[in-house]
C-alpha positions, 0 to 999 in steps of 0.5 A: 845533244850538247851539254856542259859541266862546270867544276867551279870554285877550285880552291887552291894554296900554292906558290906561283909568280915571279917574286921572291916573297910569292915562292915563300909565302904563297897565294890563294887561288881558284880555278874554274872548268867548263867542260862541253861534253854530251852526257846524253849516254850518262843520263840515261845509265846513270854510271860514272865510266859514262861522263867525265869524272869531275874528281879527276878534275879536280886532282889534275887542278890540285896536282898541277897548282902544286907544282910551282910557276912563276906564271899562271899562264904556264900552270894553266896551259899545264893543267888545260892539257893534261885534261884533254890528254886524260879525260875522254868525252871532251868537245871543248875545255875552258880553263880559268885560273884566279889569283886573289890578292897579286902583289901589283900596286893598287887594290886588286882583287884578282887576276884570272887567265883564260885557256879555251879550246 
């Protein structure tokens, strides 16, 4: 059976991009997982070592957004691979990464990138 866990709303204060003024001040973000996994195991013995931890996921996302990129591509492939490095159980990962406000000209929102695999 496949089933999903979803660790959403990530929120997060860090320093990326490639402007000066983004490596002083800073920026919100938000990341999103999507982890394909089968839980089947989980569900029936109601024990953590049987899942994927979801706070583990959050500390490698808190983690890696601490560590200052100039692009969210960069930090997402970071954060993307250290989740299927450490985590086990993982069929697929989805990993998106929203950064609200960019300096671009115009009024936007946000930006997200998007790592699956």
């Amino acid at each position: 059976m496949k089933h999903k866990i979803h660790v959403h709303g990530i929120r997060c204060y860090a320093y990326h991009g490639c402007m000066e003024e983004e490596a002083r001040i800073g920026g919100h973000y938000t990341v999103d997982v999507t982890i394909d996994t089968d839980f089947s195991k989980a569900a029936s013995s109601d024990e953590l070592i049987d899942t994927v931890d979801y706070c583990a996921v959050q500390q490698i996302v808190a983690e890696e957004m601490a560590i200052r990129s100039k692009l969210i591509e960069h930090v997402g492939q970071r954060i993307f691979t250290r989740i299927q490095r450490e985590l086990r159980g993982i069929d697929a990962l989805r990993v998106e990464i929203h950064k609200w406000a960019p300096p671009i000209d115009g009024d936007t929102q946000q930006v997200s990138v998007v790592l699956e695999g």
